[in-house]
N, C-alpha and C positions, 0 to 999 in steps of 0.2 A: 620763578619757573620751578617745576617740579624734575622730582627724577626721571620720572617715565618722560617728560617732554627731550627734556638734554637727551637722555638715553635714544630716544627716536631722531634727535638731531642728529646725533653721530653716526645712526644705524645710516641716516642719508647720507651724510657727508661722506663716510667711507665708501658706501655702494655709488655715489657719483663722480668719485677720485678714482675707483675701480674702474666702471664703464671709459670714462677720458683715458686713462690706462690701454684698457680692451679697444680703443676705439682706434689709437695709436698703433698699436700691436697690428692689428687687421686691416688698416690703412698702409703701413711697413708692409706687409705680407704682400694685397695686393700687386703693389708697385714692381716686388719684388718679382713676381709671376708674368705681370706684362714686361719685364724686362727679358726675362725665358723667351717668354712667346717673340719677341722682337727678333731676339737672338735665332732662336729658329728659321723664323721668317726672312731673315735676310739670311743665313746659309742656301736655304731654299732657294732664292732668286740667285745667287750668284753659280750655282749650280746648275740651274734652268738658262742664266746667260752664258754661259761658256757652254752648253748642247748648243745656245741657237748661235752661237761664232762658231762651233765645228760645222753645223751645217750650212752658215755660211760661206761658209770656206770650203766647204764639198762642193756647193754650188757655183760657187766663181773658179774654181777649178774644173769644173764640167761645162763652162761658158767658153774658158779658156782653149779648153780641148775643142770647142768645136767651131771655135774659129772668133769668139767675139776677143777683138784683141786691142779696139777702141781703148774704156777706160778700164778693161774686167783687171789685167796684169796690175796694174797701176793700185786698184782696189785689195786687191789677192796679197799685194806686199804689203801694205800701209796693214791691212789683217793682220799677217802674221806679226810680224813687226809687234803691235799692239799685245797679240797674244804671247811673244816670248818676252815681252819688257814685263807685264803681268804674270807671268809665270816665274819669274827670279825676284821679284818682290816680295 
């Protein structure tokens, strides 16, 4: 083999040990971004689910007031309940 042949083997080899490198790197990053966005997204929802337990609990309390006294009480406490065990955790 000549020089210039070696010389060009190594010019590869490095620049293919770089990219696996780089490719590593960018796959890390990645990963690392949909873990943000998760994170986000589930702040998101649990935000979104405690509006729709306050408006449930508007609403079973305006059931309540107007006389549904069936199962709404019954529903209205096991709510709250759920809501202040959730809220000291």
């Amino acid at each position: 083999m000549t020089d210039m042949m070696r010389d060009i083997l190594s010019v590869s080899a490095v620049l293919g040990a770089l990219s696996s490198i780089f490719g590593v790197i960018f796959a890390v990053y990645r990963w690392y971004l949909k873990q943000e966005k998760r994170d986000r997204d589930i702040v998101r929802m649990k935000e979104e689910n405690a509006l729709i337990c306050y408006g449930l609990e508007a609403c079973l309390d305006g059931l309540e007031q107007l006389g549904a006294n069936h199962s709404v009480p019954v529903a209205k406490d096991k709510l709250n309940k759920y809501l202040n065990q959730q809220a000291h955790k």
